[in-house]
Backbone bond lengths (Angstrom), bond angles and torsions (degrees), N, CA, C in turn:
res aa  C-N    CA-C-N  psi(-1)  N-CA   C-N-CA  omega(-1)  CA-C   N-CA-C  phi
1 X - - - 1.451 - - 1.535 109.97 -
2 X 1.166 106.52 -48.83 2.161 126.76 172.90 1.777 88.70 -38.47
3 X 1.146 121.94 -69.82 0.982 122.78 178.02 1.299 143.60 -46.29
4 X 1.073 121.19 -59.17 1.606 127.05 177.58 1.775 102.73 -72.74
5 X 1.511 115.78 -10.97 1.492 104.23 165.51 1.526 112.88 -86.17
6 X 1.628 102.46 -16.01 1.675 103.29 -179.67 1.615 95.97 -64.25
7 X 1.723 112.03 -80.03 1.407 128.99 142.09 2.123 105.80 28.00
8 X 1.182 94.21 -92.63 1.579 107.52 177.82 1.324 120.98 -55.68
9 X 1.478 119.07 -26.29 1.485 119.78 172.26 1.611 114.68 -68.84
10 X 1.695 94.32 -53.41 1.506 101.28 -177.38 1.779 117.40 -78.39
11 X 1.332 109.43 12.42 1.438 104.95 147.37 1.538 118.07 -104.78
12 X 1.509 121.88 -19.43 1.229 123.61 179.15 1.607 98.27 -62.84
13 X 1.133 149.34 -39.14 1.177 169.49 -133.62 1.671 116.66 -107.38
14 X 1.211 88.27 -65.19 2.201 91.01 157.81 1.410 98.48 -73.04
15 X 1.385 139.60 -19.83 1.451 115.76 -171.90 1.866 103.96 -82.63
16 X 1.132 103.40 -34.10 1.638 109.95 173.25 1.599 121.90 -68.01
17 X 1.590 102.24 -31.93 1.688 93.56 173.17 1.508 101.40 -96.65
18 X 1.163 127.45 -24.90 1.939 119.86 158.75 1.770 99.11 -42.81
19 X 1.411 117.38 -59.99 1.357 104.25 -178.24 1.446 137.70 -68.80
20 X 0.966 101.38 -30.26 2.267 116.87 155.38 1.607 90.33 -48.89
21 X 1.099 123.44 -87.38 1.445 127.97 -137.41 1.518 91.06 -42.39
22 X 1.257 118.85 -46.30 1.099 156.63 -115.22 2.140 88.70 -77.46
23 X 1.480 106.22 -67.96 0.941 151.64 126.16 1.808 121.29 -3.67
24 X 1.214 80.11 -67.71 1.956 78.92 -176.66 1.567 106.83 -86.37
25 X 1.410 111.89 -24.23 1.374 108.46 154.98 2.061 123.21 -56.47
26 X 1.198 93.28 -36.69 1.285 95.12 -166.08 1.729 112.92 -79.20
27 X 0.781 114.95 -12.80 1.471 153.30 -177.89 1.960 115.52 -87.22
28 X 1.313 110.71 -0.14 1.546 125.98 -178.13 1.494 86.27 -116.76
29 X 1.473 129.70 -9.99 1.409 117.34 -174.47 1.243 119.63 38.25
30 X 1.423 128.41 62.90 1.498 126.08 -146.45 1.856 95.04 -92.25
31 X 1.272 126.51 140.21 1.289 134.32 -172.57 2.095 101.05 -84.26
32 X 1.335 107.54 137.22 1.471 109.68 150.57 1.549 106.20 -8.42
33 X 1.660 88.83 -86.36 1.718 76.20 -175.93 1.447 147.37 -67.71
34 X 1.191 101.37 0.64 1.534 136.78 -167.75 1.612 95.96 -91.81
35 X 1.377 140.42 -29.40 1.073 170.18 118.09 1.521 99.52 -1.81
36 X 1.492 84.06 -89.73 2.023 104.76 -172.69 1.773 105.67 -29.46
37 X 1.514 100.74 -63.31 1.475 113.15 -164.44 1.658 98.32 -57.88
38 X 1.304 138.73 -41.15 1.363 137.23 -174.39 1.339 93.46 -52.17
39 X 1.611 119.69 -71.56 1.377 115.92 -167.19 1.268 112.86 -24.77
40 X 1.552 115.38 -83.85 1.741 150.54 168.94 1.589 103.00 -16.46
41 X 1.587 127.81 -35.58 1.302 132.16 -169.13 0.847 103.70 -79.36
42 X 1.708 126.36 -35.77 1.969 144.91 -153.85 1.423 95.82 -88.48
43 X 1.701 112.07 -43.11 1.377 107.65 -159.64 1.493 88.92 -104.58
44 X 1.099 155.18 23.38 1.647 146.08 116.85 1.209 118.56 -70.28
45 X 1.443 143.48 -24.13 1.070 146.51 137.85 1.901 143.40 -25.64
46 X 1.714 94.38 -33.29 1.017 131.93 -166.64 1.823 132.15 98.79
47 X 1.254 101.46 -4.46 1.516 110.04 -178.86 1.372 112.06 -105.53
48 X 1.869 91.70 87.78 1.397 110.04 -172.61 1.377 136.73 -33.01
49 X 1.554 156.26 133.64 1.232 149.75 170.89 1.642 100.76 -158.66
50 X 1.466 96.55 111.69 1.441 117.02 -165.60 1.194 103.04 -55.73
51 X 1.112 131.56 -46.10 1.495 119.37 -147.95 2.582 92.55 -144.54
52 X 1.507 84.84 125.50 1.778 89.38 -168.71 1.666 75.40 -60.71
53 X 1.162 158.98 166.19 1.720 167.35 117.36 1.843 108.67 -99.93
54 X 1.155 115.74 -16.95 1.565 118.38 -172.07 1.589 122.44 46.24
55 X 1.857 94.04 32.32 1.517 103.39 175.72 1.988 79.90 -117.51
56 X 1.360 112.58 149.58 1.700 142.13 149.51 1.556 111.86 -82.01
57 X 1.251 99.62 85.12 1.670 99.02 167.10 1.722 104.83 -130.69
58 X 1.311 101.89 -151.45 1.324 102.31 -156.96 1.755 133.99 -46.76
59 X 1.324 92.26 -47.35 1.568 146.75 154.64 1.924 100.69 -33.95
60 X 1.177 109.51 -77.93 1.425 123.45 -166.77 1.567 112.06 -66.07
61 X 1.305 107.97 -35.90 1.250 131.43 165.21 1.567 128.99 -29.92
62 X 1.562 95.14 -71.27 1.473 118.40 -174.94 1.518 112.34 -87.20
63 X 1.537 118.41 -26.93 1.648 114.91 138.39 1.296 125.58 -22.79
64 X 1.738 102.82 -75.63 1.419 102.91 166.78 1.187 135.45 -36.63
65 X 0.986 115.77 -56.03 1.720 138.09 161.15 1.408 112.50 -39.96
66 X 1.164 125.88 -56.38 1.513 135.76 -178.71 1.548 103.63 -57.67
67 X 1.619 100.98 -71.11 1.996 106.53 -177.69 1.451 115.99 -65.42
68 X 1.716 121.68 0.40 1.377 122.35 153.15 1.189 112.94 -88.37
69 X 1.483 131.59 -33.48 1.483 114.72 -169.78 1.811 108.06 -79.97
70 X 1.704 102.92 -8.62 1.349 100.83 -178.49 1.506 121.33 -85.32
71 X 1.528 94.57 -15.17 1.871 119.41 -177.71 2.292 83.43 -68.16
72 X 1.135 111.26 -45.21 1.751 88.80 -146.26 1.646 94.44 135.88
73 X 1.186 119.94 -29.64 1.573 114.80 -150.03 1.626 116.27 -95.93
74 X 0.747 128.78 155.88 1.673 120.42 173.44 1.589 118.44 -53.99
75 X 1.243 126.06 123.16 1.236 111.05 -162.61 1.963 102.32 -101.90
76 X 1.464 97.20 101.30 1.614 113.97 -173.03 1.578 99.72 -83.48
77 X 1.065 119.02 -47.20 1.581 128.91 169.59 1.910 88.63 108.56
78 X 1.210 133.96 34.33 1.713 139.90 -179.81 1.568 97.38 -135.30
79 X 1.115 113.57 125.49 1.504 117.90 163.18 1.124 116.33 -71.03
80 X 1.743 128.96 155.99 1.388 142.88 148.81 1.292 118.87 -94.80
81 X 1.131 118.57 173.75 1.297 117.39 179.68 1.244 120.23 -81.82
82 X 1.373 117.96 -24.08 1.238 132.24 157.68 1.706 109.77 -55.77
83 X 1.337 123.18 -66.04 0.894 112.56 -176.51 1.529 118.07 -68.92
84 X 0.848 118.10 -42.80 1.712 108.04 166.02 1.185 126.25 -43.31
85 X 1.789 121.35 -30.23 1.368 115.86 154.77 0.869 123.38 -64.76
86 X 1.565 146.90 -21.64 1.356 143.43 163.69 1.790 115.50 -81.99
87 X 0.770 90.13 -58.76 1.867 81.94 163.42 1.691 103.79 -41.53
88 X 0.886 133.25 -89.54 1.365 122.43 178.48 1.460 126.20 -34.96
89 X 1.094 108.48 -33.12 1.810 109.68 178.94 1.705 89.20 -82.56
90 X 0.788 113.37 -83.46 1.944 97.20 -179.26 1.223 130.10 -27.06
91 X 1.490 110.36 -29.62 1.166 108.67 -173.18 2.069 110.27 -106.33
92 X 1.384 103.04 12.23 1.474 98.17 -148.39 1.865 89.70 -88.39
93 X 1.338 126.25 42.33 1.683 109.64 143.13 0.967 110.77 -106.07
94 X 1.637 126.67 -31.19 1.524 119.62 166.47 1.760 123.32 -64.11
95 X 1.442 116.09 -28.05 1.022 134.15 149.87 1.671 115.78 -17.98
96 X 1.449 87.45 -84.87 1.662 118.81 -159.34 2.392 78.79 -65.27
97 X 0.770 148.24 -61.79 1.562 152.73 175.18 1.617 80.22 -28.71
98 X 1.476 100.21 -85.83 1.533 103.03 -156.69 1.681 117.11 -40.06
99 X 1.005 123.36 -38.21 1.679 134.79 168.36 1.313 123.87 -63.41
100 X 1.550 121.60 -24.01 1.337 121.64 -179.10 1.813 98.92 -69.41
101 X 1.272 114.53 -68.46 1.710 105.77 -164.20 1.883 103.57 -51.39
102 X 1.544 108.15 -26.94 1.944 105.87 -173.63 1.917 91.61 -69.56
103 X 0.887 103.08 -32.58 1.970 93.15 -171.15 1.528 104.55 -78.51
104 X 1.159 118.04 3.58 1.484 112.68 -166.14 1.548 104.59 -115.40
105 X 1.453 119.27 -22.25 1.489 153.48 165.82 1.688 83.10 -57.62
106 X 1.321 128.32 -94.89 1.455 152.55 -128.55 1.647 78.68 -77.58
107 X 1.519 135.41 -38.92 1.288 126.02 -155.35 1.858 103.77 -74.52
108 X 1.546 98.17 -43.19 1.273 116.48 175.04 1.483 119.53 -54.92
109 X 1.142 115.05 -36.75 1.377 104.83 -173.05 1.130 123.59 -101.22
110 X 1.848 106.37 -5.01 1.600 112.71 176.20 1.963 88.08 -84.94
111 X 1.008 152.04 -44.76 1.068 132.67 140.22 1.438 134.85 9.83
112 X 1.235 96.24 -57.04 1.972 93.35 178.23 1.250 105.10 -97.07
113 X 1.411 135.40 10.23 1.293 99.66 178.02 1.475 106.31 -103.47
């Protein structure tokens, strides 16, 4: 009985910091493309994700999870803002790659109008 109330606490407990992360992620209001570049940072990193889509699903998720448990950090699978600045600073030569062809997109089309 000692147990399964220990048991029940320590899921009440990951269910509350699953919901913070949860939260402080949601709270960076991260853009589509703001999205894309996370992917592109994970999978220059080494924590593969085939295709940048700038959707968080299952896939994108457990990335997170992976390049947090490799930071030191609890791996919630939700970014901070903190950590999103380091994901990006680690990742910012594939970054700065990934942005050259999008500035050349945006350059082009302010062009035609």
């Amino acid at each position: 009985r000692e147990q399964g109330t220990q048991a029940n606490r320590a899921d009440a407990t990951k269910l509350n910091a699953q919901q913070q992360a949860e939260k402080a992620e949601a709270s960076l209001k991260l853009s589509e493309q703001e999205r894309k570049r996370v992917q592109v940072a994970l999978n220059a990193l080494g924590h593969p994700i085939p295709t940048a889509t700038g959707y968080f699903g299952p896939r994108t998720r457990a990335m997170i999870t992976a390049w947090q448990k490799a930071q030191g950090l609890p791996g919630t699978g939700y970014l901070t803002e903190a950590q999103l600045a380091v994901l990006r600073q680690q990742a910012a030569a594939a970054l700065a790659k990934y942005n050259q062809p999008q500035r050349r997109v945006n350059e082009g089309s302010r062009g035609t109008e």
